[in-house]
C-alpha positions as a Markdown table, in Angstrom:
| # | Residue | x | y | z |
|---|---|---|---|---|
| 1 | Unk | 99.2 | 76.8 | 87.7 |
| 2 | Unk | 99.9 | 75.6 | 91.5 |
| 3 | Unk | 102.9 | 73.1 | 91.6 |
| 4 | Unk | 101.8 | 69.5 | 91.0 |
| 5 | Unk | 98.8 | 70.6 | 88.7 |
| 6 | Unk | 98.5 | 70.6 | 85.3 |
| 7 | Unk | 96.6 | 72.8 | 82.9 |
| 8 | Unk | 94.5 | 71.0 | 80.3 |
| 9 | Unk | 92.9 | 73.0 | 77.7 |
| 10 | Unk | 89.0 | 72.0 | 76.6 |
| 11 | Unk | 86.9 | 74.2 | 74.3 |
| 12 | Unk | 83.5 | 72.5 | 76.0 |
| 13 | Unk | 82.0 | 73.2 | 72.9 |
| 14 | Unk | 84.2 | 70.6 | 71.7 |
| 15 | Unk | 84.9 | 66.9 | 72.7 |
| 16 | Unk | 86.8 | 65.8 | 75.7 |
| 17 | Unk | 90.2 | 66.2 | 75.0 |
| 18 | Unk | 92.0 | 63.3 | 74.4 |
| 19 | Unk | 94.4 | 64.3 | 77.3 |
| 20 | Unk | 91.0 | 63.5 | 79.4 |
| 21 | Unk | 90.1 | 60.6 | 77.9 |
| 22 | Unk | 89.1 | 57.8 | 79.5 |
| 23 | Unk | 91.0 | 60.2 | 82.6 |
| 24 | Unk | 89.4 | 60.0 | 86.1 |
| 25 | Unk | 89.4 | 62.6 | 88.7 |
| 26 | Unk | 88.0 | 62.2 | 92.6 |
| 27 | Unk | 86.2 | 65.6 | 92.4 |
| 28 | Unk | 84.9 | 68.3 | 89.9 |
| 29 | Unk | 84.1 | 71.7 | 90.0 |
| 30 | Unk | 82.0 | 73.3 | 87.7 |
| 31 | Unk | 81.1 | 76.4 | 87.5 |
| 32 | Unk | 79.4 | 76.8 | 84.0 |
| 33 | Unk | 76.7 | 78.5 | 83.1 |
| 34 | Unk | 76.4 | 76.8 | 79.5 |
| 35 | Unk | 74.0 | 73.5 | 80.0 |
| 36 | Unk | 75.6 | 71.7 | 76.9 |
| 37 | Unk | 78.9 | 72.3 | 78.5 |
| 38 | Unk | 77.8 | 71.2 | 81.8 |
| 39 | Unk | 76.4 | 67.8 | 80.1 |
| 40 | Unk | 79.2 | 67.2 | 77.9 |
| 41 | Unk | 81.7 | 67.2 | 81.4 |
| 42 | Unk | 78.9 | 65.0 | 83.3 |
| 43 | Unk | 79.4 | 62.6 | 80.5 |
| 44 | Unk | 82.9 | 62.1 | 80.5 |
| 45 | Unk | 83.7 | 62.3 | 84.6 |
| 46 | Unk | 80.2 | 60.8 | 85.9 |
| 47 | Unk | 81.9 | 59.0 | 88.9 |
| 48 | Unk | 83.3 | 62.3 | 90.4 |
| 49 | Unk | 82.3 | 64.3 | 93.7 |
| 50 | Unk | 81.1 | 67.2 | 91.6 |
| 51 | Unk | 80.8 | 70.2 | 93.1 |
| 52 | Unk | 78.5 | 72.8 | 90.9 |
| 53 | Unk | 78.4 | 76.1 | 92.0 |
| 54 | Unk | 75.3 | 77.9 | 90.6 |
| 55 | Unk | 73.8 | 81.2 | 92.0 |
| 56 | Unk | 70.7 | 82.4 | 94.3 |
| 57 | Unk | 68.9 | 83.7 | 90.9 |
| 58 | Unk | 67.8 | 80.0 | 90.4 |
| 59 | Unk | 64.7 | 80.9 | 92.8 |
| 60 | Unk | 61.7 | 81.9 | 91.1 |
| 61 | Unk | 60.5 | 84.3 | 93.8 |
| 62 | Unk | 62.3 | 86.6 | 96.6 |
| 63 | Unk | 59.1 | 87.5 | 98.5 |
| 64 | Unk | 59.6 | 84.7 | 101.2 |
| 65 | Unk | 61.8 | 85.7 | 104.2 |
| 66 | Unk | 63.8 | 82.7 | 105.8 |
| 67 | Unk | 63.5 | 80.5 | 102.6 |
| 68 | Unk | 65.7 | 77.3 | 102.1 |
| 69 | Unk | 66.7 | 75.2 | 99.5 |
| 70 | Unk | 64.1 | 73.0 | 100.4 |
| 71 | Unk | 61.2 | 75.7 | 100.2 |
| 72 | Unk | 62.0 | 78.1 | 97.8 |
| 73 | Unk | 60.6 | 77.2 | 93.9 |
| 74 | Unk | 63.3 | 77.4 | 91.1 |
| 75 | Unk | 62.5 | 78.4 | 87.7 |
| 76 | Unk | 61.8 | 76.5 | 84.8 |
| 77 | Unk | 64.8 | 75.0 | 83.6 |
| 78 | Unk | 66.3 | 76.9 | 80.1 |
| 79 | Unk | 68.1 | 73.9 | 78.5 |
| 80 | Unk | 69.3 | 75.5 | 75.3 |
| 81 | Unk | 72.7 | 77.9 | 75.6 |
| 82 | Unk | 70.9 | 81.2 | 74.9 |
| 83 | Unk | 72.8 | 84.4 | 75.7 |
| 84 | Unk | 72.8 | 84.5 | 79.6 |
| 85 | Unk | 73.5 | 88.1 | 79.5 |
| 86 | Unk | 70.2 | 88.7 | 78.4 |
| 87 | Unk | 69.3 | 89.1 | 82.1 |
| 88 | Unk | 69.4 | 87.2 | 85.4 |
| 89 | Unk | 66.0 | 85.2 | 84.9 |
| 90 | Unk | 67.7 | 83.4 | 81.6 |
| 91 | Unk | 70.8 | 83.2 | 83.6 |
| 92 | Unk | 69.2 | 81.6 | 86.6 |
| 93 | Unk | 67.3 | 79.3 | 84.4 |
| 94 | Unk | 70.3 | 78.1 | 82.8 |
| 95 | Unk | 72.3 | 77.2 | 86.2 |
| 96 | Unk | 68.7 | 75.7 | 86.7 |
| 97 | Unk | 69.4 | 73.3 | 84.1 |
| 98 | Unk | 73.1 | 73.1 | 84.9 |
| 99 | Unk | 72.5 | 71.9 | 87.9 |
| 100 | Unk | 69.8 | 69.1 | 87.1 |
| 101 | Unk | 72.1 | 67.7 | 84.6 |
| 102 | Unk | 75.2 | 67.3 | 87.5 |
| 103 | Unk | 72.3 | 65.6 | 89.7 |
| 104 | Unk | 71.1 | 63.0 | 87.6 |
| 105 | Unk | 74.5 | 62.6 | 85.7 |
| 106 | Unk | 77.2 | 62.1 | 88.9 |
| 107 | Unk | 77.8 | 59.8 | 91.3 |
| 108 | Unk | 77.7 | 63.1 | 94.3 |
| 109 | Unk | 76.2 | 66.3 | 93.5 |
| 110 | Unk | 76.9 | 69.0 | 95.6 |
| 111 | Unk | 75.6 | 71.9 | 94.6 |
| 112 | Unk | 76.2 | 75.9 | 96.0 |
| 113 | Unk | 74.3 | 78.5 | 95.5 |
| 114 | Unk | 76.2 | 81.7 | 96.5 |
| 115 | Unk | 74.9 | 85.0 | 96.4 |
| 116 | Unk | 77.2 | 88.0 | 96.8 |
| 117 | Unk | 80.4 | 86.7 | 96.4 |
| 118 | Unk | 82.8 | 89.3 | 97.6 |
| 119 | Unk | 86.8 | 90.1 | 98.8 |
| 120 | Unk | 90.1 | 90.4 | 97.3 |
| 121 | Unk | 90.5 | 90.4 | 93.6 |
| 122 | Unk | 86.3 | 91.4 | 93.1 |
| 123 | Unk | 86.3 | 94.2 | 90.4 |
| 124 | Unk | 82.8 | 94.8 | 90.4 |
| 125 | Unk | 82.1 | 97.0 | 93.5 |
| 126 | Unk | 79.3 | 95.6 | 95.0 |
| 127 | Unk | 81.5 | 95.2 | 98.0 |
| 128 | Unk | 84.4 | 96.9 | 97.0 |
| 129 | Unk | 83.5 | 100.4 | 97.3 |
| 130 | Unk | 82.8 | 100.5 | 101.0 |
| 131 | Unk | 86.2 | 99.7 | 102.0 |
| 132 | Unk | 87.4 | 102.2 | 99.3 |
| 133 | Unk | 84.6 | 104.9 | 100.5 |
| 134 | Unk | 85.9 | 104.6 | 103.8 |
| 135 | Unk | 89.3 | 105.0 | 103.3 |
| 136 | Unk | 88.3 | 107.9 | 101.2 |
| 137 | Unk | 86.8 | 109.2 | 104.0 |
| 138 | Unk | 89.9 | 108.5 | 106.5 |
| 139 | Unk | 91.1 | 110.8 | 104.1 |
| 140 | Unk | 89.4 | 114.0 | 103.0 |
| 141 | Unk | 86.8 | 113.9 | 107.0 |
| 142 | Unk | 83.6 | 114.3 | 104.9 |
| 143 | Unk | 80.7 | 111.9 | 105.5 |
| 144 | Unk | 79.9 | 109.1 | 103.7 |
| 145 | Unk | 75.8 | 108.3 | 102.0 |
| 146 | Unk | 74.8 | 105.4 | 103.2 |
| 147 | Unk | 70.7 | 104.0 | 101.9 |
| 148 | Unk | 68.0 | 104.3 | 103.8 |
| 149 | Unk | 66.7 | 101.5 | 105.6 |
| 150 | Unk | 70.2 | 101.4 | 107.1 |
| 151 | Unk | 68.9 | 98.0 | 108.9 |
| 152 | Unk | 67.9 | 96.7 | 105.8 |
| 153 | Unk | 69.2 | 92.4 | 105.6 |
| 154 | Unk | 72.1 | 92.1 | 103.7 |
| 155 | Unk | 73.7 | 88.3 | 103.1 |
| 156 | Unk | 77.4 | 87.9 | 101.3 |
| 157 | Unk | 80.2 | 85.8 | 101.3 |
| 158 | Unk | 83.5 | 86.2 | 101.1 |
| 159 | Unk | 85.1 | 84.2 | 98.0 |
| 160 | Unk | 87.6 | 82.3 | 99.9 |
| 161 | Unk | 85.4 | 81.0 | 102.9 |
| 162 | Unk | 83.2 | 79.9 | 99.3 |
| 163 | Unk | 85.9 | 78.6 | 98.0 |
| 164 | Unk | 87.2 | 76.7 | 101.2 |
| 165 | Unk | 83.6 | 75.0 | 101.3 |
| 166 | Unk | 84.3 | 73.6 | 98.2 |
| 167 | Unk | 87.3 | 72.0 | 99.5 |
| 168 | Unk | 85.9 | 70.9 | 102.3 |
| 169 | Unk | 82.9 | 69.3 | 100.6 |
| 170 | Unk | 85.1 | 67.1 | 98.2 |
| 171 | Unk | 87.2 | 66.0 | 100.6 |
| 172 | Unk | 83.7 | 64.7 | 103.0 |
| 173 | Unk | 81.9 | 63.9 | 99.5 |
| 174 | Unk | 79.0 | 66.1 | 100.9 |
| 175 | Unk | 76.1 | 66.3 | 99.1 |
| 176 | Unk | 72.9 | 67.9 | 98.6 |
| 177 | Unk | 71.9 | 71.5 | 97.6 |
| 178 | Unk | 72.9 | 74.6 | 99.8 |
| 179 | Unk | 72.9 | 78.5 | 99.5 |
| 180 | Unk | 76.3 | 79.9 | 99.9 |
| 181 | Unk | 76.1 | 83.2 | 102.1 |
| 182 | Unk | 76.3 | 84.2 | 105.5 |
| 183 | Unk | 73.5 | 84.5 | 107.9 |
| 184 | Unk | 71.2 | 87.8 | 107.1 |
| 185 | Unk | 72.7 | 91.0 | 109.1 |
| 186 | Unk | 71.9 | 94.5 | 109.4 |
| 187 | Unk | 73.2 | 97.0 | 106.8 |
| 188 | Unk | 74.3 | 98.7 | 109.9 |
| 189 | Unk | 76.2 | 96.0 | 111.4 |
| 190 | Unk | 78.0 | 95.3 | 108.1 |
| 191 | Unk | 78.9 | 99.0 | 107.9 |
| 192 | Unk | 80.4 | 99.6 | 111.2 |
| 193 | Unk | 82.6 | 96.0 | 110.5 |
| 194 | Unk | 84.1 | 98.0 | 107.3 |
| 195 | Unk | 84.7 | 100.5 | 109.8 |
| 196 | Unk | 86.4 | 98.5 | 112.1 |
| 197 | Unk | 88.0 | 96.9 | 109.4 |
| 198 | Unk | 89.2 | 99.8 | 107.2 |
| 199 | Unk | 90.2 | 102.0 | 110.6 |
| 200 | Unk | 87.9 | 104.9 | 109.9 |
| 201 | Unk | 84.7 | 105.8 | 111.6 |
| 202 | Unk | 83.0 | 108.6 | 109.2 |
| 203 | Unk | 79.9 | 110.6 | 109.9 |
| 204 | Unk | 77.3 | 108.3 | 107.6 |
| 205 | Unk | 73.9 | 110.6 | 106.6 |
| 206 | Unk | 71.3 | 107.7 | 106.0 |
| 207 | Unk | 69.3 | 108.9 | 102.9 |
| 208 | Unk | 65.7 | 107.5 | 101.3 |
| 209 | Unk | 65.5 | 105.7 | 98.3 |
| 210 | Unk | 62.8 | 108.3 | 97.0 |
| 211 | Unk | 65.6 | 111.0 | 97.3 |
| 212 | Unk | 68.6 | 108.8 | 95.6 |
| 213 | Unk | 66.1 | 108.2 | 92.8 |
| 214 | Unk | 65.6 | 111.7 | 92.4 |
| 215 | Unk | 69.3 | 112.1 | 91.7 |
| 216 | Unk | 69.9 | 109.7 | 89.6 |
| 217 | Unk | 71.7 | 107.1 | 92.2 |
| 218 | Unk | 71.4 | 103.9 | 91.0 |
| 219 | Unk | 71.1 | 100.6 | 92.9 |
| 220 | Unk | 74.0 | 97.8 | 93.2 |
| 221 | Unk | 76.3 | 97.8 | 90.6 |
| 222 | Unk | 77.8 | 100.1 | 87.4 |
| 223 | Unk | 78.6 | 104.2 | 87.4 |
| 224 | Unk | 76.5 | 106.5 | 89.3 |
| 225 | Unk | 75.7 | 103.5 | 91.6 |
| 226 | Unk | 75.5 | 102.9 | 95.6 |
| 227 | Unk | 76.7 | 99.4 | 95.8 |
| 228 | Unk | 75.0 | 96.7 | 97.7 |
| 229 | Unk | 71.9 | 98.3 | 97.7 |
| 230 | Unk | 69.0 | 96.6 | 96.2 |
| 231 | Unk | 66.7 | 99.3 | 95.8 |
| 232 | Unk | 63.6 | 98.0 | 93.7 |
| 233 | Unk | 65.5 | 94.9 | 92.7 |
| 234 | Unk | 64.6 | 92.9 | 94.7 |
| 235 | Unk | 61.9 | 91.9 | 97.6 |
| 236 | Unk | 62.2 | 91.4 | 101.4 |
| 237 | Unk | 63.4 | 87.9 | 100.9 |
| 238 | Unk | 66.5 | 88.6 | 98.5 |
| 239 | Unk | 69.0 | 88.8 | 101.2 |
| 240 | Unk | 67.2 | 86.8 | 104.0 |
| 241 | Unk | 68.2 | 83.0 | 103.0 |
| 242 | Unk | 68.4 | 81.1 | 105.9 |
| 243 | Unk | 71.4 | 78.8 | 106.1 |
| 244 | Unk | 71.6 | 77.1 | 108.9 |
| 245 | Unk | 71.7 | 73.7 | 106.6 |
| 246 | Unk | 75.1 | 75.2 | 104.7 |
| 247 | Unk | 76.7 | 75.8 | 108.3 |
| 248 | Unk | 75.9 | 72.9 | 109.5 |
| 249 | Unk | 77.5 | 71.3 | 106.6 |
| 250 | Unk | 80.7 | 73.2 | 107.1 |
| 251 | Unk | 80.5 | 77.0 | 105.5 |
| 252 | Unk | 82.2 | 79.0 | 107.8 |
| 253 | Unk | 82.4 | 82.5 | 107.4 |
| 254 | Unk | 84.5 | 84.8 | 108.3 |
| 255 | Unk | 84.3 | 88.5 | 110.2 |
| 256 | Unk | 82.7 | 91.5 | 107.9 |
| 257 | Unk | 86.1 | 93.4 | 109.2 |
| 258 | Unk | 88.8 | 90.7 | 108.0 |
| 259 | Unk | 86.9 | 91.2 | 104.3 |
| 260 | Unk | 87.3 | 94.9 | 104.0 |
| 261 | Unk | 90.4 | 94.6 | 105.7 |
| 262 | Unk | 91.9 | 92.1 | 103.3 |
| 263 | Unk | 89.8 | 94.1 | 99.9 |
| 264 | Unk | 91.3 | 97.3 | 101.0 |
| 265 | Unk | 94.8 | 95.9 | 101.3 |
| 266 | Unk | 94.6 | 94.2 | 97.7 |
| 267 | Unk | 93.0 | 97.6 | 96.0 |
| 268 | Unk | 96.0 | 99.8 | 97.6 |
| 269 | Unk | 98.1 | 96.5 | 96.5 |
| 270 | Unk | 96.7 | 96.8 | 93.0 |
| 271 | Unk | 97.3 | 99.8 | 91.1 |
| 272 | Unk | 95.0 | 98.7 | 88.1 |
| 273 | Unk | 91.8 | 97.7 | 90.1 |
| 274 | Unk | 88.9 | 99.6 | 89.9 |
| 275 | Unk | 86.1 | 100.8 | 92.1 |
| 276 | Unk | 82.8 | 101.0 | 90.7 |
| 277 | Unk | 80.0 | 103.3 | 92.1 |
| 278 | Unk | 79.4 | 106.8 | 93.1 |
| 279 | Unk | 82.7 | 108.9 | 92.7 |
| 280 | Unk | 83.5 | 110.6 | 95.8 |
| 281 | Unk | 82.7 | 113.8 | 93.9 |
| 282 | Unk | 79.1 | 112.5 | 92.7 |
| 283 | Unk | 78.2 | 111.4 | 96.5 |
| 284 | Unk | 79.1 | 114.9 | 98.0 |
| 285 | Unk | 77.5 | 116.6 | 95.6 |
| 286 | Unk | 74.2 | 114.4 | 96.3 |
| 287 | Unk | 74.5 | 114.6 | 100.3 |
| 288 | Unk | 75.1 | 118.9 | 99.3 |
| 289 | Unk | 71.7 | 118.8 | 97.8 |
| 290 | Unk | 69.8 | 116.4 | 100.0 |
| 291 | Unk | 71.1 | 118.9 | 103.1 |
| 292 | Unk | 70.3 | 121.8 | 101.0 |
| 293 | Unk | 66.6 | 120.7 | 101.6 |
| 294 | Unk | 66.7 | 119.7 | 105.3 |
C-alpha cells in the first residue's frame, strides 16, 4: 500500500467491516461490476464523491457515430449478480445497474465510462502488441499486417490519464456521466504514433477483413488474433464517441507515442508479461500467402 494508506479487507458479499463502520471517507471509487456489492458500499458511505467507473458496453446500440452520454440508450438494467462472463451485454447491463444504484444512493456521482483502457502493466494485448510488433519488426526488417480499412476510427485511453481523471474529479467533486476515451482517430494515425514511439518505421501491407477471415485471424483479443481490430464486432459507432463533454470536464490525454513508448519500456522491463495476438511466425506466414495471390 502507498505510505499513509491503509489496506482494509471487505468480502462485499459480506457486511461492512467493522473497521468501516460508522467510518467516513471524502471520495469513493468503485469499480464493481457486482450490483449487490455496489449497493451494499452506497449504503454504508452515501455522503462520498463517488466516483464509479463503468464501461462503454452500457449502450444498447453502436450504430450512431458521434453519440454522447446524453444520446446514446443504455440497456436494461440486470440487477441480480449473474455470471458477467457470460458475455458483454450481461456485463454492460450489470455496470447499468451499478451505476443507477451510485446515482440515487450518493451525495455526487460521477460516473466514467472508459472504453479501451490501455498502457503499462495491460496483459491483454489489445494495445500491447503493436508496440511489441514493432519492435519485432526493428528487429528481424519484415513488414508488419496491419487491417484493412487502415483509416478505420479507433478511440483508447491510456490507464493513467483515466486514472488522473479520477483524481481530478474528486478533488472538484465533478459530477455527471462521461465516456472515458480520447477523441476518435485514424487507425493510421495511431499506427504511425507507435512508430514514432517505438523508433521503428516497418513496411505495413494493409490487408481485407474477407482475407484475414479466410485464415483464420481473429478480431481484438486472444491467440491467433490482430488486436484492436473490431472486425464484425462492432458497428461504425463503437469507436466514434464524442467527448468533448469529458475534456471539458478535465480528461486529458496524452500522445499515442508516449503510450507505446512507456508499454514497450514496461514489456522489455517485465520478463513475465505476455503479448497476446498473432505470433510473429503466424502473421508472416499469413502476409506469405495473401502475396502469394497478388
Amino acid at each position: 500500500m502507498p505510505d499513509g494508506a491503509t489496506l482494509v479487507r471487505w468480502d462485499r458479499a459480506d457486511d461492512v467491516p467493522a473497521e468501516l463502520t460508522g467510518a467516513t471517507f471524502d471520495a469513493v471509487v468503485d469499480v464493481s461490476r457486482i450490483p449487490s456489492h455496489v449497493r451494499r458500499a452506497v449504503a454504508a458511505f452515501p455522503d462520498a464523491h463517488w466516483t464509479f467507473v463503468s464501461t462503454i458496453n452500457v449502450y444498447a446500440e453502436s450504430t450512431t457515430v458521434g453519440g454522447t452520454p446524453a444520446t446514446l440508450p443504455l440497456l436494461d438494467p440486470v440487477e441480480t449478480d449473474e455470471d458477467p462472463a457470460s458475455g458483454p451485454e450481461v456485463y454492460g447491463a450489470m455496470k447499468v445497474a451499478c451505476e443507477n444504484l451510485v446515482r440515487a444512493g450518493v451525495a455526487a456521482a460521477f460516473v466514467v465510462r472508459p472504453g479501451l483502457i490501455v498502457g503499462p502493466g495491460d496483459p491483454s494485448g489489445r494495445f500491447t502488441y503493436w508496440p511489441a510488433r514493432f519492435a519485432d519488426a526493428a528487429r528481424d526488417g519484415r513488414p508488419v499486417l496491419v487491417p484493412e480499412p487502415v483509416d478505420g476510427p479507433v478511440q483508447l485511453v491510456d490507464v493513467r490519464d483515466l486514472a488522473a481523471w479520477v483524481v481530478t474529479a474528486a478533488e472538484h467533486r465533478t459530477t455527471g456521466d462521461f465516456d472515458a476515451v480520447c477523441p476518435p482517430a485514424p487507425r493510421s494515425e495511431l499506427l504511425a504514433a507507435v512508430a514514432d514511439g517505438v523508433g521503428a518505421h516497418p513496411e505495413l501491407v494493409p490487408v481485407a477483413p474477407e482475407v484475414l477471415a479466410e485464415h483464420d485471424v481473429r478480431p481484438w483479443m486472444g491467440p491467433r488474433s490482430l488486436p484492436f481490430w473490431a472486425g464484425d464486432l462492432a458497428d461504425e459507432g463503437f469507436m466514434t464517441h464524442d467527448v468533448t463533454t469529458s475534456l471539458a470536464a478535465g480528461l486529458a490525454t496524452r500522445p499515442f507515442a508516449e503510450t507505446a513508448r512507456d508499454t514497450l519500456a514496461w514489456l522489455r522491463a517485465t520478463p513475465d508479461a505476455t503479448v497476446t495476438g498473432l505470433t510473429r511466425a503466424e502473421e508472416q506466414e499469413v502476409l506469405a500467402a495473401v502475396r502469394s495471390r497478388d
